[in-house]
PDB file as gemmi writes it, atoms N, CA and C in Angstrom:
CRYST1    1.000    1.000    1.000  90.00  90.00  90.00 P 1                      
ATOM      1  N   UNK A   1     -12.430  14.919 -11.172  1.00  0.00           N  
ATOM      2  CA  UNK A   1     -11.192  15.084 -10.452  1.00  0.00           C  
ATOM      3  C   UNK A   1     -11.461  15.508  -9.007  1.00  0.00           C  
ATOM      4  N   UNK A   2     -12.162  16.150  -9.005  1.00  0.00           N  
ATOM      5  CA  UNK A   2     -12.904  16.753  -7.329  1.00  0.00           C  
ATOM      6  C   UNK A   2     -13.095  15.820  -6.200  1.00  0.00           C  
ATOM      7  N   UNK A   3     -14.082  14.910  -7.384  1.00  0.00           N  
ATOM      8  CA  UNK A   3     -14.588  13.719  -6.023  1.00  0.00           C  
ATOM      9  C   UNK A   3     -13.539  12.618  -6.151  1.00  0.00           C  
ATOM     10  N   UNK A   4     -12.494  12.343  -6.920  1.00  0.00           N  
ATOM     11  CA  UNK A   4     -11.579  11.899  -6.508  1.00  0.00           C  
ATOM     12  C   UNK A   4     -10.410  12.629  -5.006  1.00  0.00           C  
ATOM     13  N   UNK A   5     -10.442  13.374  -5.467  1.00  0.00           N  
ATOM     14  CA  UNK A   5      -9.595  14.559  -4.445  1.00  0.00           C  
ATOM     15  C   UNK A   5     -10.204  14.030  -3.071  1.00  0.00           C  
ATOM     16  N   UNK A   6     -11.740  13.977  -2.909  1.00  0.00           N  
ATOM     17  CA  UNK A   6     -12.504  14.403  -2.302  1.00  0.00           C  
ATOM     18  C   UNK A   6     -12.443  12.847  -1.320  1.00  0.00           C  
ATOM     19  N   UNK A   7     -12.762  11.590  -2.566  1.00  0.00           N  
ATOM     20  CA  UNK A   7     -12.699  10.531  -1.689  1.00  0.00           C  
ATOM     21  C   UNK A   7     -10.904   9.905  -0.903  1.00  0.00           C  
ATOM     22  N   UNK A   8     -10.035  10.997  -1.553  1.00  0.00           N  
ATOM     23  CA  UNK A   8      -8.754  10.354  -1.238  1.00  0.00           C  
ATOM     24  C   UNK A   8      -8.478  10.935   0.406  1.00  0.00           C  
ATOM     25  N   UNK A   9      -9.399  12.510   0.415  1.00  0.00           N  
ATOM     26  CA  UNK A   9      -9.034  13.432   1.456  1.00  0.00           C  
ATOM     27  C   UNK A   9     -10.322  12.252   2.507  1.00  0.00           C  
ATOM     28  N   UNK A  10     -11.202  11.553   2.479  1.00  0.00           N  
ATOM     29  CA  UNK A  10     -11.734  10.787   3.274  1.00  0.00           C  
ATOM     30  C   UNK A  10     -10.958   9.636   3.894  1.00  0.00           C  
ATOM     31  N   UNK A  11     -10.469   8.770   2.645  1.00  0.00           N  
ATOM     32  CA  UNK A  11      -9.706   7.547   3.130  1.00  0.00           C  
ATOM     33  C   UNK A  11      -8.066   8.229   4.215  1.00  0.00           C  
ATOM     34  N   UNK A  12      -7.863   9.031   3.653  1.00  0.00           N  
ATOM     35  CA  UNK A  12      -6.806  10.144   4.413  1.00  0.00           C  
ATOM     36  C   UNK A  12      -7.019  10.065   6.303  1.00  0.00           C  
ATOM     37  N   UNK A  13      -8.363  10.629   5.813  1.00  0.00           N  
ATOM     38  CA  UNK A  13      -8.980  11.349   7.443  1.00  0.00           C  
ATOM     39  C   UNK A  13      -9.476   9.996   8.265  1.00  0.00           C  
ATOM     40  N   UNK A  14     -10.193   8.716   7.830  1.00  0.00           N  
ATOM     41  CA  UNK A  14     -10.441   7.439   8.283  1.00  0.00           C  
ATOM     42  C   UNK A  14      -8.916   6.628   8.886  1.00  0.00           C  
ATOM     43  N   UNK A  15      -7.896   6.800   8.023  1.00  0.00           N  
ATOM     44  CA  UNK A  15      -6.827   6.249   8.120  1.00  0.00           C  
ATOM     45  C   UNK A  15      -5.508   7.174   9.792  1.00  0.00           C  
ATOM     46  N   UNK A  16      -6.067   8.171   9.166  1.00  0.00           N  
ATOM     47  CA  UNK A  16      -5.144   9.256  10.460  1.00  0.00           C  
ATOM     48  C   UNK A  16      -5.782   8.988  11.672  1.00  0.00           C  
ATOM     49  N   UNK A  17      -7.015   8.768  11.933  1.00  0.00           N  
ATOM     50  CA  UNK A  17      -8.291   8.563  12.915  1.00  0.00           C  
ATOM     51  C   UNK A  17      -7.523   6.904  13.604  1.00  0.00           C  
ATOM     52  N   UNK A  18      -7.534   6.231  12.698  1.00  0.00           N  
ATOM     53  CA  UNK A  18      -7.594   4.613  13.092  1.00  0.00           C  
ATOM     54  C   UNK A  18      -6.462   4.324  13.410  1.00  0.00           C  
ATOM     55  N   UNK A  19      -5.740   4.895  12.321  1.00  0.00           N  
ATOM     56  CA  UNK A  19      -3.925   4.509  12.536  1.00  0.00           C  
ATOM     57  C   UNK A  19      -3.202   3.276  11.420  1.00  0.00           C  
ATOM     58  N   UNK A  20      -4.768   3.112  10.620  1.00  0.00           N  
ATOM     59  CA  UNK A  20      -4.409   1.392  10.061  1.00  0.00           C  
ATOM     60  C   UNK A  20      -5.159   2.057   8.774  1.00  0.00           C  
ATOM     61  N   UNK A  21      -5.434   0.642   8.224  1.00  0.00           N  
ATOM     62  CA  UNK A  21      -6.310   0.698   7.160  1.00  0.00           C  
ATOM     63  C   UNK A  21      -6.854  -0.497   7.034  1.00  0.00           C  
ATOM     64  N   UNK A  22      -7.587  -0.872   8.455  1.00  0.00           N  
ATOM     65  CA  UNK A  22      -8.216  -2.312   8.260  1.00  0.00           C  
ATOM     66  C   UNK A  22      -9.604  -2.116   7.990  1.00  0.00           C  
ATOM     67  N   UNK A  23     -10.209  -0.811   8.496  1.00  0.00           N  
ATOM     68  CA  UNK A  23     -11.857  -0.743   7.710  1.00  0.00           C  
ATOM     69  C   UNK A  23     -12.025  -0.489   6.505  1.00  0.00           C  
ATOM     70  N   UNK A  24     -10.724  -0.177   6.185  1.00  0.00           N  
ATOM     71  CA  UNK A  24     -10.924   0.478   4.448  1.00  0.00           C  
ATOM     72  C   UNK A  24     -11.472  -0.422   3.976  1.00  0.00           C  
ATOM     73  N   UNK A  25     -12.286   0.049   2.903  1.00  0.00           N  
ATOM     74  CA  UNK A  25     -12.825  -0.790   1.052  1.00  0.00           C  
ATOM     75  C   UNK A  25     -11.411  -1.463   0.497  1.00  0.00           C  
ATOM     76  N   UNK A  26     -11.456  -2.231  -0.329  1.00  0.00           N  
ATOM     77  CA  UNK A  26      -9.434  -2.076  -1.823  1.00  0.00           C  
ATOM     78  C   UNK A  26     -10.282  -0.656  -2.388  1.00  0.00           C  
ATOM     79  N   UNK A  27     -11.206   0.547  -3.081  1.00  0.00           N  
ATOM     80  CA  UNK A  27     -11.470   1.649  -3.246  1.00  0.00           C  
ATOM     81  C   UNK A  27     -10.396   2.444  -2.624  1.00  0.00           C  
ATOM     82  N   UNK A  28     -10.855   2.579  -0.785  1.00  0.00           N  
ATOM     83  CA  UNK A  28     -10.180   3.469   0.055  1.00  0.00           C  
ATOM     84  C   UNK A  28      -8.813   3.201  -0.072  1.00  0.00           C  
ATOM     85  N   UNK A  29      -8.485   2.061  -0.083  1.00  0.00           N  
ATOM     86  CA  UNK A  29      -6.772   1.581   0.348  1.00  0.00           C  
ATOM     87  C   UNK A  29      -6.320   1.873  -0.805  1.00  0.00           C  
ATOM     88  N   UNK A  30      -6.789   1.521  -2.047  1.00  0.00           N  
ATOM     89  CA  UNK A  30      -6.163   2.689  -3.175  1.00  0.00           C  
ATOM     90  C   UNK A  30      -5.971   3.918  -3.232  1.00  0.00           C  
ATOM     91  N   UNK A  31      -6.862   4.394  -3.168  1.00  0.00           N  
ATOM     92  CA  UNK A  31      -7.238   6.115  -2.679  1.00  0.00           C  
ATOM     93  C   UNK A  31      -5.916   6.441  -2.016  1.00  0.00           C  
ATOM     94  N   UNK A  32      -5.878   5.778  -0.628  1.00  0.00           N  
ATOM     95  CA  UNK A  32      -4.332   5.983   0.099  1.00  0.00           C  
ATOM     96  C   UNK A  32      -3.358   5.772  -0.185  1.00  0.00           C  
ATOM     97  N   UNK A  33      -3.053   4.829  -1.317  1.00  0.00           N  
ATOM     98  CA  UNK A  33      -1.622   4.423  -1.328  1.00  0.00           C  
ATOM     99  C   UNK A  33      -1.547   5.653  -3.325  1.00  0.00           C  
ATOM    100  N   UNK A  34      -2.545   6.191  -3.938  1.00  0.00           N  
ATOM    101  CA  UNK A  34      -2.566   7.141  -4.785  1.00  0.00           C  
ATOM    102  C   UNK A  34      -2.573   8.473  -4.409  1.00  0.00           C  
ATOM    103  N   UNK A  35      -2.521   8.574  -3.140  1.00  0.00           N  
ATOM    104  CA  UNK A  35      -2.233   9.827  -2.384  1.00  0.00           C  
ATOM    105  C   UNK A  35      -0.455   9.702  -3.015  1.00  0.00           C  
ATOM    106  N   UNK A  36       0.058   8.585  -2.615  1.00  0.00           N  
ATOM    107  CA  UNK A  36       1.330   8.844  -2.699  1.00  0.00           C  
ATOM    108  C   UNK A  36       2.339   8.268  -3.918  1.00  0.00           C  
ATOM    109  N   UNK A  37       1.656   8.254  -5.230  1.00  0.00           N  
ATOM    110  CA  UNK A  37       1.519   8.335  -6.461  1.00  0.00           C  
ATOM    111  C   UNK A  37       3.016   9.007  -6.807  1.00  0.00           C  
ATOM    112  N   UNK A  38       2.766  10.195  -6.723  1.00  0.00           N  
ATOM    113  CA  UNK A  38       4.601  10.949  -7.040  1.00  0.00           C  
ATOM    114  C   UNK A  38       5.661   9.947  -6.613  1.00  0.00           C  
ATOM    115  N   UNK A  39       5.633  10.178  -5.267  1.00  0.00           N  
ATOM    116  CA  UNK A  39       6.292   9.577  -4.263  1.00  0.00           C  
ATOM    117  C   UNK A  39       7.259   7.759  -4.671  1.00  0.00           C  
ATOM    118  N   UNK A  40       5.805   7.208  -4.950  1.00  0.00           N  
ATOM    119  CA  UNK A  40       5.775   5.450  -5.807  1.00  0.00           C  
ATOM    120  C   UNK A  40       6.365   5.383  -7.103  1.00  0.00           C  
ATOM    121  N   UNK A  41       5.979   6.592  -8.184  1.00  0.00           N  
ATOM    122  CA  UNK A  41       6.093   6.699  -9.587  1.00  0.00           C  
ATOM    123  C   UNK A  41       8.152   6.946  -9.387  1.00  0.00           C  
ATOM    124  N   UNK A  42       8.511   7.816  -8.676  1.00  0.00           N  
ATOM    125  CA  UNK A  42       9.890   7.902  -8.801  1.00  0.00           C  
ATOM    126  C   UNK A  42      10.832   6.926  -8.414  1.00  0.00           C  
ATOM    127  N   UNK A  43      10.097   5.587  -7.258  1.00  0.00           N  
ATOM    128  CA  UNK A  43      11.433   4.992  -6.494  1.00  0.00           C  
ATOM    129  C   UNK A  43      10.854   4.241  -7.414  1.00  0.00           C  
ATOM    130  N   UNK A  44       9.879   3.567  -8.439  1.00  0.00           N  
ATOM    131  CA  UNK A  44      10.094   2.981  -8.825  1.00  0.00           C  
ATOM    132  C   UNK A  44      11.050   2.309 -10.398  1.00  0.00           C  
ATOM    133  N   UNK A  45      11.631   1.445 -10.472  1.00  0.00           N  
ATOM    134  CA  UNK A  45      12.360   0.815 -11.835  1.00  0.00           C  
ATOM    135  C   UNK A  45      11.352   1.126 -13.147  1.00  0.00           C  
ATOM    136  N   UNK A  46      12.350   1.246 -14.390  1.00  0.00           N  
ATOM    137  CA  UNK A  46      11.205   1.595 -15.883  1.00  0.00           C  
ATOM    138  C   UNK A  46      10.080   0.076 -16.088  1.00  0.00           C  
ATOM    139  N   UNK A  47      10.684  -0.563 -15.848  1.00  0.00           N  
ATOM    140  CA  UNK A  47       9.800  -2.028 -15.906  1.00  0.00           C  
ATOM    141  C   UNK A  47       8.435  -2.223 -15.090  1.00  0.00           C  
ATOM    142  N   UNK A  48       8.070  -1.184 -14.324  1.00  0.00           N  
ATOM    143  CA  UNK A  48       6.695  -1.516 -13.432  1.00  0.00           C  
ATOM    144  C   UNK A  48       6.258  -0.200 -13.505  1.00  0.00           C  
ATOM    145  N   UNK A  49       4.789  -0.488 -13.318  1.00  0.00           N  
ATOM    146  CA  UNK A  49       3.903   1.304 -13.744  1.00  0.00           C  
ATOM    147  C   UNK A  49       3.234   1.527 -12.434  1.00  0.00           C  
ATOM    148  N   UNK A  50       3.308   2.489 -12.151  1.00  0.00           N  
ATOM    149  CA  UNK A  50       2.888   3.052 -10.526  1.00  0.00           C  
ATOM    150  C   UNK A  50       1.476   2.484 -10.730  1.00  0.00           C  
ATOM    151  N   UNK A  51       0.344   2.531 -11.672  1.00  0.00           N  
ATOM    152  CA  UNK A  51      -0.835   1.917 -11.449  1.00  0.00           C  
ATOM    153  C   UNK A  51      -0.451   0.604 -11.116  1.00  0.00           C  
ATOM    154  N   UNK A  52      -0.159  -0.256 -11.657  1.00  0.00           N  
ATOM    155  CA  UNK A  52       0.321  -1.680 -11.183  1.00  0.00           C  
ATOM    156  C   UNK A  52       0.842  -1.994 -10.174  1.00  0.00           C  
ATOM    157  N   UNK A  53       1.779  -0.959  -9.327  1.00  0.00           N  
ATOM    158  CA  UNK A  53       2.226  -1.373  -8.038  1.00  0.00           C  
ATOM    159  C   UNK A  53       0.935  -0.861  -7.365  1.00  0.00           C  
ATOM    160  N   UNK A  54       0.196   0.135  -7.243  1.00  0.00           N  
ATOM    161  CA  UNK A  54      -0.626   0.346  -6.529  1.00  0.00           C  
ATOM    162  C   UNK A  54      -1.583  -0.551  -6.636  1.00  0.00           C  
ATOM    163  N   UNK A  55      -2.405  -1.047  -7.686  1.00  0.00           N  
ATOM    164  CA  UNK A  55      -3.417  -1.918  -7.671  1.00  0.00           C  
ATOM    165  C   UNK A  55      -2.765  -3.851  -7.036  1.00  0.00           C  
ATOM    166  N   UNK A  56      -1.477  -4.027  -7.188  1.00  0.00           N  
ATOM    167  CA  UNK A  56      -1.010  -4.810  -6.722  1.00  0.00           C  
ATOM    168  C   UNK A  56      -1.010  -4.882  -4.437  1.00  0.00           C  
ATOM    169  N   UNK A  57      -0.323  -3.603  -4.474  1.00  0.00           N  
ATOM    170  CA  UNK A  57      -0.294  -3.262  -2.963  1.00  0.00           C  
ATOM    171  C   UNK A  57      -1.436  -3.496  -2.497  1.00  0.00           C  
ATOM    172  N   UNK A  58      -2.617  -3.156  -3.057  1.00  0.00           N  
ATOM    173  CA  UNK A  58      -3.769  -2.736  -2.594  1.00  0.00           C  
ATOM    174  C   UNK A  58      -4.544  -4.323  -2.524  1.00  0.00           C  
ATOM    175  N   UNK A  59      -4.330  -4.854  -3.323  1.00  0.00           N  
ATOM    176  CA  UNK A  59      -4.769  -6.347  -3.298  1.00  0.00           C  
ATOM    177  C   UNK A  59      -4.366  -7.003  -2.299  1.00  0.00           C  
ATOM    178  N   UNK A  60      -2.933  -6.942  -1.882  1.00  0.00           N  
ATOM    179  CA  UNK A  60      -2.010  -7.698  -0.799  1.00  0.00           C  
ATOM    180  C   UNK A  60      -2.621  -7.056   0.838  1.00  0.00           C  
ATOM    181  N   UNK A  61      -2.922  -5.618   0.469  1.00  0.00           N  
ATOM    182  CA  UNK A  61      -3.421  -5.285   2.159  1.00  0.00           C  
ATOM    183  C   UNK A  61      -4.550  -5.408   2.379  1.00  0.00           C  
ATOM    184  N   UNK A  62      -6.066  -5.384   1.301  1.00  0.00           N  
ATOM    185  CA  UNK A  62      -7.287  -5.799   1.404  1.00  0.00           C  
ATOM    186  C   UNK A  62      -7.666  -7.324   1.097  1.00  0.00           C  
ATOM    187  N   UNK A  63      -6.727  -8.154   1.148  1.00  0.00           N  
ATOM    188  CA  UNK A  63      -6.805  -9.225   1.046  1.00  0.00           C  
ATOM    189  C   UNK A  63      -6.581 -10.062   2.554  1.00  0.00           C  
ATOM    190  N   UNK A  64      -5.342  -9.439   3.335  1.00  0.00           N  
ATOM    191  CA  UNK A  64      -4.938  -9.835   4.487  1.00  0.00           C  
ATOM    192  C   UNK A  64      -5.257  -8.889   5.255  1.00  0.00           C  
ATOM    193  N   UNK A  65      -6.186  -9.065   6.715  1.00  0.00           N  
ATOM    194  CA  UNK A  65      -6.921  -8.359   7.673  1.00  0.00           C  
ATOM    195  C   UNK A  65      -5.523  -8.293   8.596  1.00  0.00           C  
ATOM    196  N   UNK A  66      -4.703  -9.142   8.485  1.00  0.00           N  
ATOM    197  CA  UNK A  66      -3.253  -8.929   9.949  1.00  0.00           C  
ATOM    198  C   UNK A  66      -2.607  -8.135   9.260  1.00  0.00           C  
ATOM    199  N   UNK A  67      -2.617  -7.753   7.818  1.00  0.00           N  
ATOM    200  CA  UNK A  67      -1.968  -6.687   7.103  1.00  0.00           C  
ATOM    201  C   UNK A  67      -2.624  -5.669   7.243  1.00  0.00           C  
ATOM    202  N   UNK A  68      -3.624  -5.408   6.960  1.00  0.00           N  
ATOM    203  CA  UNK A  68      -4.567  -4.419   6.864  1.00  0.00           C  
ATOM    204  C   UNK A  68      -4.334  -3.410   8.204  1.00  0.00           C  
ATOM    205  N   UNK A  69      -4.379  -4.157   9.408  1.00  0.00           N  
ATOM    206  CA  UNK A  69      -4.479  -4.186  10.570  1.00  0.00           C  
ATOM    207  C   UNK A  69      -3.214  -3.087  11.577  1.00  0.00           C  
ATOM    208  N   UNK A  70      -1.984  -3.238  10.263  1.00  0.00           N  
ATOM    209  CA  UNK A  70      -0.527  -2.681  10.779  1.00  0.00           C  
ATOM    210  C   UNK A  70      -1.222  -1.215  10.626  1.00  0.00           C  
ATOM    211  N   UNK A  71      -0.080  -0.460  11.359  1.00  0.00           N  
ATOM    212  CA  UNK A  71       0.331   1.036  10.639  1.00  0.00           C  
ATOM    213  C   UNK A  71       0.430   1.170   9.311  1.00  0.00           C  
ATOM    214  N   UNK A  72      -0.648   2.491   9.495  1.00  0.00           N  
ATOM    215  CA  UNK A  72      -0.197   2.880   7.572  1.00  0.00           C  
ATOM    216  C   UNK A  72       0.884   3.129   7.296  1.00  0.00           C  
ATOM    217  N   UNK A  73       1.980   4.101   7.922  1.00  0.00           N  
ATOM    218  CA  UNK A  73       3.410   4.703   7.875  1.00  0.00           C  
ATOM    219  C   UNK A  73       4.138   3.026   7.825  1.00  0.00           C  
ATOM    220  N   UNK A  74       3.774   2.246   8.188  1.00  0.00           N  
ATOM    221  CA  UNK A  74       4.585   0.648   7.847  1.00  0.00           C  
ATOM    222  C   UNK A  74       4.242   0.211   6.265  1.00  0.00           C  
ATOM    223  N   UNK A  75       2.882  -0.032   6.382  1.00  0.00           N  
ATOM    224  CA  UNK A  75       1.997  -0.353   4.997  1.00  0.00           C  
ATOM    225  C   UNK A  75       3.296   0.460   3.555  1.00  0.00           C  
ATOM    226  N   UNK A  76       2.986   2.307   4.279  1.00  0.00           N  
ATOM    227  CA  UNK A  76       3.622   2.540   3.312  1.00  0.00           C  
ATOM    228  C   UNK A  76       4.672   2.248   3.043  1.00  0.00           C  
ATOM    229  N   UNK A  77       5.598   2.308   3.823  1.00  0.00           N  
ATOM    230  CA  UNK A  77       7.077   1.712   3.819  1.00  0.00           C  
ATOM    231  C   UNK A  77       7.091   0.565   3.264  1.00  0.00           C  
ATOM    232  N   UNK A  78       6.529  -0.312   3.627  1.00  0.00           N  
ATOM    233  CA  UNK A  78       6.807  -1.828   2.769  1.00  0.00           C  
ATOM    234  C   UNK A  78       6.366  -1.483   1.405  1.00  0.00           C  
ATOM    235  N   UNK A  79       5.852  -0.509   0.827  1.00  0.00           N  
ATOM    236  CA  UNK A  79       5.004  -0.776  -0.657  1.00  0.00           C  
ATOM    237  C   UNK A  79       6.170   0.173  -1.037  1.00  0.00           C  
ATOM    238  N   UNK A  80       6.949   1.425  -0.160  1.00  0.00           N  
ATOM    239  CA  UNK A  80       7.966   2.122  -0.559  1.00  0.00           C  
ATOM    240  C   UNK A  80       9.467   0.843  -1.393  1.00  0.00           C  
ATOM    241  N   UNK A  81       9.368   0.426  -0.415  1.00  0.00           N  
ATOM    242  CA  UNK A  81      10.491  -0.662  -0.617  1.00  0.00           C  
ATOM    243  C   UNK A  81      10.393  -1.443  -1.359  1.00  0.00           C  
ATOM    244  N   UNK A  82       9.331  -2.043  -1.607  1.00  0.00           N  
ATOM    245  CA  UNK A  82       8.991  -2.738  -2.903  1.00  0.00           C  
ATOM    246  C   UNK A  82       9.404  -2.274  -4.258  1.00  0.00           C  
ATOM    247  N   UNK A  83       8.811  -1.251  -4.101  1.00  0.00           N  
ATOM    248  CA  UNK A  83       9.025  -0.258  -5.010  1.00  0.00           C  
ATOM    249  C   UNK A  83      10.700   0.347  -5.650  1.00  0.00           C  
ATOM    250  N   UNK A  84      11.003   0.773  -5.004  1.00  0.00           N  
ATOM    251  CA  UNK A  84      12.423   0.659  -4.599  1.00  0.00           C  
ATOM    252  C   UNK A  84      13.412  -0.307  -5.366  1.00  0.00           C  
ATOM    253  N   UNK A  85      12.894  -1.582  -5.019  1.00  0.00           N  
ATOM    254  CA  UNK A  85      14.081  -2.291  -5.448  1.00  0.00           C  
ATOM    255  C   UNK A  85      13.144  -3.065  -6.672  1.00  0.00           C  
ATOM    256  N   UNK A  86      12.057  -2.540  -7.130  1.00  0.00           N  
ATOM    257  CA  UNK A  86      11.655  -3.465  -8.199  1.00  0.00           C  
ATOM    258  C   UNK A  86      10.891  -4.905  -7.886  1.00  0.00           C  
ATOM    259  N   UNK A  87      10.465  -5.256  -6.838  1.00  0.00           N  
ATOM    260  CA  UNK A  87       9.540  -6.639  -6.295  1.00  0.00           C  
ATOM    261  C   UNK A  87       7.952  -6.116  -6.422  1.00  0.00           C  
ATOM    262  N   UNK A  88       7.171  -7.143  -7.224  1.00  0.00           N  
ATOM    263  CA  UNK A  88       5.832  -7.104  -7.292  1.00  0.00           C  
ATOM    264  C   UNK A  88       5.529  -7.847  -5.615  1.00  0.00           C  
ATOM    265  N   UNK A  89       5.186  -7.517  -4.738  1.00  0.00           N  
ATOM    266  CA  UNK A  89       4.179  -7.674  -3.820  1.00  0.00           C  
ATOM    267  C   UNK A  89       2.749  -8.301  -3.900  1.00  0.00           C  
ATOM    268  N   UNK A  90       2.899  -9.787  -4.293  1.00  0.00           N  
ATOM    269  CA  UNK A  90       2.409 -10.597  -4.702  1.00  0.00           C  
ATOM    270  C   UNK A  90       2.591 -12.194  -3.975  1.00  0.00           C  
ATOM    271  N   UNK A  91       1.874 -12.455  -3.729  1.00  0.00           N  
ATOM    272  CA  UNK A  91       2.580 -13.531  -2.515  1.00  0.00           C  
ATOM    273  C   UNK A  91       2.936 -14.949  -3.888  1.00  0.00           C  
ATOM    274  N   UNK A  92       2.377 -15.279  -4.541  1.00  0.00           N  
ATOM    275  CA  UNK A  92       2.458 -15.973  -5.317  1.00  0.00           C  
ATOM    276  C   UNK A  92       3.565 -15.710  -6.425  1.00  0.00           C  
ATOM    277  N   UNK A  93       4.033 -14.686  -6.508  1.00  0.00           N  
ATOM    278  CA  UNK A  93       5.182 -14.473  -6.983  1.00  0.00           C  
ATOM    279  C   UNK A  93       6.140 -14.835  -6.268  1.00  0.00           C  
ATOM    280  N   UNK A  94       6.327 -14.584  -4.781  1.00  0.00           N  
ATOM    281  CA  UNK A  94       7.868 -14.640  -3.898  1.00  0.00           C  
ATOM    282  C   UNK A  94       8.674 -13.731  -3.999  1.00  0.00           C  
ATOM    283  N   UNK A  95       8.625 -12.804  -4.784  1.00  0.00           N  
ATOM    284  CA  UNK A  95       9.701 -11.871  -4.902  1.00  0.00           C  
ATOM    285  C   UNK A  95       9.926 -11.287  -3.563  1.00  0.00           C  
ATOM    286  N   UNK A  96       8.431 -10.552  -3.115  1.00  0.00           N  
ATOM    287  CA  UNK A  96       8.507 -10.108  -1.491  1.00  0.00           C  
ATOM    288  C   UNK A  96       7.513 -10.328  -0.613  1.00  0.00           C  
ATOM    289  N   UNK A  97       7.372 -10.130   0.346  1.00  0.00           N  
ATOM    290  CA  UNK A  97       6.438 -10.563   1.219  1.00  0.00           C  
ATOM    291  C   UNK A  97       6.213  -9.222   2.135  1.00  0.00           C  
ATOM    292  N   UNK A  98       4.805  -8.566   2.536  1.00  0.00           N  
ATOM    293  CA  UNK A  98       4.296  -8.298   3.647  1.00  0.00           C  
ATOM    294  C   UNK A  98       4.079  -8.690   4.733  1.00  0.00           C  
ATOM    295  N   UNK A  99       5.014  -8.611   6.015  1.00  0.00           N  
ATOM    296  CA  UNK A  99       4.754  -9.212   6.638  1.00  0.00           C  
ATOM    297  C   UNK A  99       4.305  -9.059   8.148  1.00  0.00           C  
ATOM    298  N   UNK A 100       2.984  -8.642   8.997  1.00  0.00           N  
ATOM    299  CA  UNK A 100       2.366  -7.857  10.271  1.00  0.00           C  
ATOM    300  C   UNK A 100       3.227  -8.772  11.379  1.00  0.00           C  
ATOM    301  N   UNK A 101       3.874  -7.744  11.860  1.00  0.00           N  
ATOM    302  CA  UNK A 101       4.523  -8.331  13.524  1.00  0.00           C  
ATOM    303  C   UNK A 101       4.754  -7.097  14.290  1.00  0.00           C  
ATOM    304  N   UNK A 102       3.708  -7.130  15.048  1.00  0.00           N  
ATOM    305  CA  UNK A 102       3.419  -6.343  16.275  1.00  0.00           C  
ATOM    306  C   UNK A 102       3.136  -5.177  15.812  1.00  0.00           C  
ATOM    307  N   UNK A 103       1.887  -5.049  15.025  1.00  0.00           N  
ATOM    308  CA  UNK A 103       1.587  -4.103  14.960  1.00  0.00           C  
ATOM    309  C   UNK A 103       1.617  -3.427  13.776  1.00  0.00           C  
ATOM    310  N   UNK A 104       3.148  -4.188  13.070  1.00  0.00           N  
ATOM    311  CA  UNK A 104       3.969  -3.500  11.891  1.00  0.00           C  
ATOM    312  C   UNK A 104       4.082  -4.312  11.063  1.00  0.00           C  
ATOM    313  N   UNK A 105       4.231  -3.515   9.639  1.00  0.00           N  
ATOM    314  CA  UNK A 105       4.413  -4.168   8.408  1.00  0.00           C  
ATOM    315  C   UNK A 105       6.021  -4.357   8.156  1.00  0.00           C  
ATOM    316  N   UNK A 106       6.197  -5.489   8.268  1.00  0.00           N  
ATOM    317  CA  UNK A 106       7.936  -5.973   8.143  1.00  0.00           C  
ATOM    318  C   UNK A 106       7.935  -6.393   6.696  1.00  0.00           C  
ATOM    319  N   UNK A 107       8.821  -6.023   5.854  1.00  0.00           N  
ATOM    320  CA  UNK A 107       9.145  -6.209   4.331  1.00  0.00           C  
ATOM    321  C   UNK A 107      10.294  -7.490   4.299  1.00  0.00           C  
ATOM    322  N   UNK A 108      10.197  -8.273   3.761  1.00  0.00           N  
ATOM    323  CA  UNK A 108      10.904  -9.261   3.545  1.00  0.00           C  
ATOM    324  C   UNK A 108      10.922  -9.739   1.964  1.00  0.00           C  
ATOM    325  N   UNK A 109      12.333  -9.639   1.304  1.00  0.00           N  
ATOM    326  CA  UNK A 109      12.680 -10.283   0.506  1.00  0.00           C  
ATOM    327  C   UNK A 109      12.369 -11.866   0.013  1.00  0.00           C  
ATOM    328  N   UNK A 110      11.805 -12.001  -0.575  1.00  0.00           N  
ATOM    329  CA  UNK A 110      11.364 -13.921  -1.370  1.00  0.00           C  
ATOM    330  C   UNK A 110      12.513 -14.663  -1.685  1.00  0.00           C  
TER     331      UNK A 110                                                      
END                                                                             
């Protein structure tokens, strides 16, 4: 539990430093978006499990470098909103889309 603590308080301190999360590992970018675990577990619907949105999110922003690339405080917001209304963040699904413009992660409905 420690060196979990331990690697989340790193990806934390890399991410506050950069402003993004485009050097992250999918490890680190998990790490960050399980920082905010409580947070994910409540807005989300009974039908989706906070591990699944997170390992989902985390695929969609270490997959795309113009995603990766936004603000984390955007990143999070779009994975907030997802969350929120129940959309897997999955491009191949359509439900929603991530989407980097200027800087920022814009959430768009499928």
């Amino acid at each position: 539990m420690d060196n979990q603590k331990q690697n989340v308080s790193s990806a934390l301190a890399k991410v506050k430093k950069q402003g993004n999360l485009a050097t992250l590992n999918s490890r680190e970018v998990g790490d960050v978006l399980a920082s905010m675990r409580p947070q994910i577990e409540m807005a989300l619907p009974k039908h989706l499990s906070v591990d699944r949105m997170i390992a989902m999110a985390t695929t969609i922003i270490t997959k795309n470098q113009a995603i990766a690339k936004c603000s984390a405080p955007s990143l999070i917001g779009a994975v907030m909103q997802a969350s929120i209304l129940g959309f897997r963040p999955v491009e191949s699904l359509g439900q929603c889309y991530f989407v980097p413009y200027g800087g920022q992660v814009q959430f768009q409905i499928g």
